[in-house]
N, C-alpha and C positions, 0 to 999 in steps of 0.2 A: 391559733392556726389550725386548721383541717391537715386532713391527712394527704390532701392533693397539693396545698403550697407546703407541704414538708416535699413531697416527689418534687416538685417543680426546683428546689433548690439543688437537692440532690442529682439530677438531673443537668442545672445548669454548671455547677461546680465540682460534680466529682466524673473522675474517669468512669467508664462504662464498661467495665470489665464484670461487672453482673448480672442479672436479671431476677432480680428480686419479686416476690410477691408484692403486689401490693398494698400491704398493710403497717402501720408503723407502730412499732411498739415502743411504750414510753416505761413499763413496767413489769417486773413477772416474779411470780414465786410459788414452790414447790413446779407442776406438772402445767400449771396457769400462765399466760402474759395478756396484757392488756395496750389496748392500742390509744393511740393520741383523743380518741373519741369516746374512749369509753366500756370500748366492745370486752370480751373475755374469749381469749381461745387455747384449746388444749392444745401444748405444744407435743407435737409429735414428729422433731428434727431433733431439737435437741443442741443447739448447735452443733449439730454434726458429731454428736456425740460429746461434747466438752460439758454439759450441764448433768452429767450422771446423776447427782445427787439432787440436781433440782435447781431451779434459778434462785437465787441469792440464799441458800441454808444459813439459816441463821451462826450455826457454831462457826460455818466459811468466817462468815460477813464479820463475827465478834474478832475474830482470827485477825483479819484483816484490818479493821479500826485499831486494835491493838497496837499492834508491830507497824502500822502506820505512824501512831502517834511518837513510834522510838526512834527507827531508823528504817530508810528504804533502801538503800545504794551504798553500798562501800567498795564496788568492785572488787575482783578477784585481785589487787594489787595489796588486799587488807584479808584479814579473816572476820567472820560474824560468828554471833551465836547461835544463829539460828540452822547453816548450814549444816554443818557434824552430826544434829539430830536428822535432818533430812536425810542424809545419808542411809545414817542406821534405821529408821522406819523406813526407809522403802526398800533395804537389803530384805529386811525383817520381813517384808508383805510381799516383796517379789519372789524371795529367792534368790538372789543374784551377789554375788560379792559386794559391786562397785556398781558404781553408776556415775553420769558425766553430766551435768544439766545444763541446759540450753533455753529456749526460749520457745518456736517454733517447731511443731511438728517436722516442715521441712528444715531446721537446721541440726535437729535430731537423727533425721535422714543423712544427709550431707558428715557428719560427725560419725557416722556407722560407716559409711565408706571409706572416708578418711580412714577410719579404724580399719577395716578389712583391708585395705592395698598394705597398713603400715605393716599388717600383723601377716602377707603375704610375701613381703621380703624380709622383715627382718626373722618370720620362725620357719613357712616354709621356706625360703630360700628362691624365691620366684625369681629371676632377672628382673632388674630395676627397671621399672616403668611396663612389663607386661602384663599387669594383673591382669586379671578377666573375672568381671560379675556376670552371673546369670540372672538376670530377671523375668517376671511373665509378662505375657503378652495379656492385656486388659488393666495393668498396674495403674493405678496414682500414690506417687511417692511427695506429693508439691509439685512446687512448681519453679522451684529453680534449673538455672539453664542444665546443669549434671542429672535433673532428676525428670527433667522433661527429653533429658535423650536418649532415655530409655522408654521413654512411652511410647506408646502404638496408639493415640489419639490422635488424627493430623489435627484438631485443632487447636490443642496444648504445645503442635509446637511446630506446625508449617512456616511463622513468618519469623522465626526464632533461632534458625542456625547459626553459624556452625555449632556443631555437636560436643558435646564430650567425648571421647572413645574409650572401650574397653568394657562395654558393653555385650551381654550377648541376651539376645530374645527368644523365648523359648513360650510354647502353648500353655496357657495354665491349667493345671492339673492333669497332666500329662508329666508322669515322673520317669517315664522310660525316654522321652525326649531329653531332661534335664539328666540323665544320666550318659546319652549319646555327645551331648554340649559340653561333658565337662574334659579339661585338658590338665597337662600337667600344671600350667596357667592359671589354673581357676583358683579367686581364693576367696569367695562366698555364690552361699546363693542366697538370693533374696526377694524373699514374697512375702504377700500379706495371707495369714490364715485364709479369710475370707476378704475377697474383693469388694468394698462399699459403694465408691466412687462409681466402679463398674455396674452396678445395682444389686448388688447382695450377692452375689456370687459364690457357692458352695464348692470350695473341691469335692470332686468323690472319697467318699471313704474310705480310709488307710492313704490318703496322699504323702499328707502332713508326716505320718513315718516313715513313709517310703524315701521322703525328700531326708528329712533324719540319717535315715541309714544311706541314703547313698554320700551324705559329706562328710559320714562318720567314715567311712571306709575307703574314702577319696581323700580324706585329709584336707577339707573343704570346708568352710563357717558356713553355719545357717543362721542366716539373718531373718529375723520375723519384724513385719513394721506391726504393728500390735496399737497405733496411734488413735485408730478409732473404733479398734474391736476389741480394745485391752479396758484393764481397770474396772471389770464386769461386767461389760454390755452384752456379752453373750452366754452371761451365766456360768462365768469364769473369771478368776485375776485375768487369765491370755486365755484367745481363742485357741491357741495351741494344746492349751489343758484337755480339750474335749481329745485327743487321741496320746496323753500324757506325753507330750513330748516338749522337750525342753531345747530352744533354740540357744545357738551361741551368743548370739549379739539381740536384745532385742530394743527396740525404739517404742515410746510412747510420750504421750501428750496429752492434747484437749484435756479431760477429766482431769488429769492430776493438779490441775490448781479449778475444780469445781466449777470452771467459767468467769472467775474471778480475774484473773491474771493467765497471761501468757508462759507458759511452763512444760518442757520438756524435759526429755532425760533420754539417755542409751544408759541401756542394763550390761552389765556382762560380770566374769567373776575376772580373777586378781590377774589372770596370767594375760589374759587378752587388755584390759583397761587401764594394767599397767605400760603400756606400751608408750602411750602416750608422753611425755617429759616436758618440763616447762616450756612454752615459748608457743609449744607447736601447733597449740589449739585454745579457743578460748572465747569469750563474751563477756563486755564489760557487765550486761546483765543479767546472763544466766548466772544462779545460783547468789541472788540477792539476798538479801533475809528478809526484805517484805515476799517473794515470792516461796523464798524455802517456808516461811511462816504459813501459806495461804498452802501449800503442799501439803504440809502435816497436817494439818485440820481434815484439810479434804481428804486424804488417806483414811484416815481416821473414821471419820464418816461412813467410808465404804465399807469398813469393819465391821463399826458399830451397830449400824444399818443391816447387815448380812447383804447388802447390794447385788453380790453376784447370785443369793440365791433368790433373794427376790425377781431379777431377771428371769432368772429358769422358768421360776412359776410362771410368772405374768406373761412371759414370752409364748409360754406354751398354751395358755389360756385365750391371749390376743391371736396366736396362729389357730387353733381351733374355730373359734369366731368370725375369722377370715374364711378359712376352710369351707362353712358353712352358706358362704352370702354365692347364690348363685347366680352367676352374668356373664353372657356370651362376649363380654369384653378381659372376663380374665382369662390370660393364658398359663401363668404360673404363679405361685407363690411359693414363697422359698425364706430361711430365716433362720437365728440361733439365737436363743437369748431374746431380748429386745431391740432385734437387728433384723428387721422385716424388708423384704422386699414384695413388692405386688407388681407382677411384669406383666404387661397390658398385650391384645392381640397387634398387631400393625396393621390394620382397619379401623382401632376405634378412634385414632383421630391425634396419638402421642398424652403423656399422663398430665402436659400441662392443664391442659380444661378442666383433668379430675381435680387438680391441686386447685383452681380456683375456684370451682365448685365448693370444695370441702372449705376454704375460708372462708368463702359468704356463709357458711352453716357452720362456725366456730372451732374448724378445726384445718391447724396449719401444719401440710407438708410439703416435702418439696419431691417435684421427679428428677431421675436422674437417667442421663443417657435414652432419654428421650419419652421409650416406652415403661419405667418404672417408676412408680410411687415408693418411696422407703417411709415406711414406718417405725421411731425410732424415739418413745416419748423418753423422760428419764424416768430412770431407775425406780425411784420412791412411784410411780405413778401403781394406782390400788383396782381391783376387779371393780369395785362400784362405778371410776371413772370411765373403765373400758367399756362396762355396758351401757353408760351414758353415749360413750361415742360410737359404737358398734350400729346403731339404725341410721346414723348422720351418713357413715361409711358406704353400708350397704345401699341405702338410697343411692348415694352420690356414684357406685360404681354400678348397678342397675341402669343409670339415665343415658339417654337416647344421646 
């Protein structure tokens, strides 16, 4: 089969809820994937950040083959062996007391809420059922109905009412707004360091504490989603590290099971994650031991590896190089870590043509929010491959 009756099937049988490049990849390892024909292209998505360590790391995959051949599923109605140790390595790398694992980045989400309303009546004392979240405006938190009613996307969630309530929307990076928003009511705020979805989006400088100290002193959780800028990709365990601030509740995913399996978790320590009590929360598959198995490795890895400093470097290396490629088509570049964004003028035409530009010449990204190219290979990816792909780049954001 070609790569066009692979689209044609896709196409006839699956929902169209994407718009994918089109290229299909039947293969990939380390920084590489390769498509149904043959071709080889740098990945520089990443899935969206879930491949940190690389497409199929060998230690993942041995990880994974393993704990396949023993047991996959016991639901949480049993205990594994595998779990207990997940636990303590990701206490041990995060920081964080406890943690709750889940599946999906969005049910990670959804599970930090649950957490913050449970943890606004029973410690502050909030009247039942008035909690009030602040969130920003530009968020993606998924895309369940709770997390797309706080977005400010109309197309994540125009034909999708009614809403959840209990929301409240505030400008991002704008902490003297979030401090005007909060009520006796309030019992999280919740934002992402840095906005992806939105196209790499930088708060200003000192946000990140300033949002710290206004929930320390309001008596308020700070929630960090950390799902696709945690686990090193910006040259940190959490992108909250770059202003050392330690959130109360934090969420992550992608990376923590390498791309291998679906795997999330909320961080928090013993007073907030104990809140929770039998009954009241749960997933027959989160915290399976094929997936706690594929966790540890991957953890592991990021250690082993120095991951988050290799990010620094390479990140800082890949932005200079950017920096350098001169085209009256960029308008900003912006980035931390191996979390690039390249935000185009609104004249040169939106960054999809750049993105299929750059796969016919080997290298695959995607735009986001219309005018930006995110660049975002993984982690293990080395200076000699960047200069292989640096005159693909520059050509490709040059052209007419």
């Amino acid at each position: 089969m070609k790569t066009a009756d692979y689209i044609k099937l896709e196409e006839q049988y699956g929902a169209h809820n994407y718009h994918p490049l089109d290229v299909v990849i039947e293969r990939g390892e380390g920084v590489w994937v390769y498509d149904v024909e043959g071709n080889k292209y740098l990945d520089c998505l990443s899935a969206y950040s879930a491949v940190n360590q690389g497409h199929v790391h060998p230690r993942v995959l041995k990880a994974l083959v393993e704990q396949a051949g023993k047991v996959t599923l016991t639901s949480r109605a049993f205990r594994n062996d595998q779990l207990p140790f997940f636990y303590k390595e990701l206490s041990e790398f995060t920081g964080y007391e406890m943690s709750l694992p889940m599946n999906s980045g969005a049910e990670a989400v959804e599970t930090a809420l649950k957490l913050a309303r449970k943890w606004a009546y029973q410690v502050k004392k909030v009247p039942k059922y008035k909690a009030e979240i602040i969130t920003a405006e530009g968020n993606f938190h998924g895309r369940t109905i709770s997390t797309i009613s706080f977005s400010t996307e109309p197309l994540y969630k125009d034909d999708f009412g009614p809403f959840t309530p209990g929301f409240i929307t505030v400008p991002y990076g704008d902490a003297a707004a979030i401090e005007k928003a909060i009520t006796p009511n309030t019992a999280a705020v919740f934002i992402e360091p840095i906005q992806g979805e939105a196209g790499v989006i930088i708060p200003p400088a000192g946000y990140l504490k300033k949002v710290r100290d206004l929930c320390t002193r309001n008596n308020v959780l700070f929630i960090a989603d950390e799902i696709q800028t945690g686990l090193c990709r910006t040259g940190k365990v959490f992108a909250c590290q770059h202003e050392d601030v330690r959130a109360d509740i934090v969420t992550i995913g992608k990376a923590l099971a390498g791309g291998f399996y679906p795997v999330s978790a909320v961080l928090a320590d013993a007073p907030i994650l104990s809140l929770f009590v039998p009954g009241e929360h749960g997933s027959t598959f989160g915290g399976n031991p094929l997936a706690a198995a594929v966790a540890r490795e991957s953890i592991k890895v990021l250690k082993d590896e120095k991951l988050a400093q290799r990010a620094e470097e390479m990140g800082a290396y890949f932005m200079d190089q950017l920096s350098e490629v001169n085209s009256p088509h960029i308008k900003q570049i912006r980035g931390k870590g191996l979390l690039i964004g390249v935000e185009l003028q609104p004249a040169s035409g939106g960054a999809r043509r750049f993105c299929e530009a750059l796969e016919k010449k080997g290298i695959l990204a995607k735009e986001t929010h219309q005018h930006v190219i995110r660049f975002a290979p993984p982690l293990v990816i080395d200076r000699e491959t960047i200069d292989w792909a640096m005159p693909i780049i520059r050509e490709v954001l040059t052209m007419q």
